[in-house]
GUKOLMI-155478 format. One record per residue (C-alpha): x, y, z; residue in one letter. Coordinates in steps of 0.25 Angstrom, whole numbers, plus 5000, padded with zeros to 4 digits. Layout:
% residues N
XYZA;...
% end
This chain:
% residues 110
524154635262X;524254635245X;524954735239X;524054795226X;524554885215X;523254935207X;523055055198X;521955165195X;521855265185X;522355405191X;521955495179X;521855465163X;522955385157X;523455355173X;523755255181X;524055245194X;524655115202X;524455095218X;525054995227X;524154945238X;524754905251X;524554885263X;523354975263X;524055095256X;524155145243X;525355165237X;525555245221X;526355185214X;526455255199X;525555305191X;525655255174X;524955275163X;523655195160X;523455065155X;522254975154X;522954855158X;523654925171X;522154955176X;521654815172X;522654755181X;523054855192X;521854915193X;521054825204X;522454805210X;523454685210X;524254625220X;525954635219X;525754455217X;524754475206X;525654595198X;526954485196X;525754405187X;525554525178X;526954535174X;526654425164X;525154425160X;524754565158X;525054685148X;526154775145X;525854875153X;525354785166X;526754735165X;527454865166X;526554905177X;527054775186X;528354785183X;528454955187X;527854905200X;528754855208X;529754965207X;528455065212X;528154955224X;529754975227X;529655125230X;528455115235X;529155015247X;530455105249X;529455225249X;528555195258X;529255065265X;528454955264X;528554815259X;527754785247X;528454695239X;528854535242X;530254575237X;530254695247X;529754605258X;530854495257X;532054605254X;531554665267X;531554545276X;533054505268X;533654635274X;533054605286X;533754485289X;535154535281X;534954635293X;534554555304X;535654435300X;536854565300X;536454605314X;536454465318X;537754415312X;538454565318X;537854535331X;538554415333X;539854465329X;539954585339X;539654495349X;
% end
């Protein structure tokens, strides 16, 4: 399933940022509002699509992606799931680290 960050208006001058995944909703932060932000984010966009902003969007659109990441983070260690591609494959890699040590002590006791 996609993982979506979108955005709607909470009050007057506010902002508010969700992440979608797996069926759940998670708040990420809350900023102050900006026309661009609710043009973008506001119907929602997938984690692929938001490295594409990086370059074509507004100032403020920019900022907003790159403070993303850092919430998605906690928002993994909080809650301990895997969001991100770069999560996923640092996982798997301290899996096999682990699984290659037991391996590699088991032989040497025996």
């Amino acid at each position: 399933m996609k993982n979506f960050i979108y955005c709607t208006t909470t009050a007057k001058g506010e902002q508010s940022f969700y992440l979608r995944t797996q069926g759940t909703k998670y708040f990420l932060f809350a900023q102050a509002f900006r026309r661009s932000n609710k043009d973008v984010f506001g119907q929602g966009i997938s984690l692929f699509e938001l490295r594409k902003l990086k370059k074509h969007c507004s100032y403020s659109v920019r900022h907003t992606a790159e403070k993303l990441p850092a919430y998605i983070r906690y928002i993994e260690q909080e809650y301990d799931i895997l969001i991100m591609e770069t999560t996923k494959r640092k996982k798997l890699n301290r899996q096999n680290r682990k699984r290659f040590a037991d391996d590699y002590f088991n032989e040497e006791t025996a």
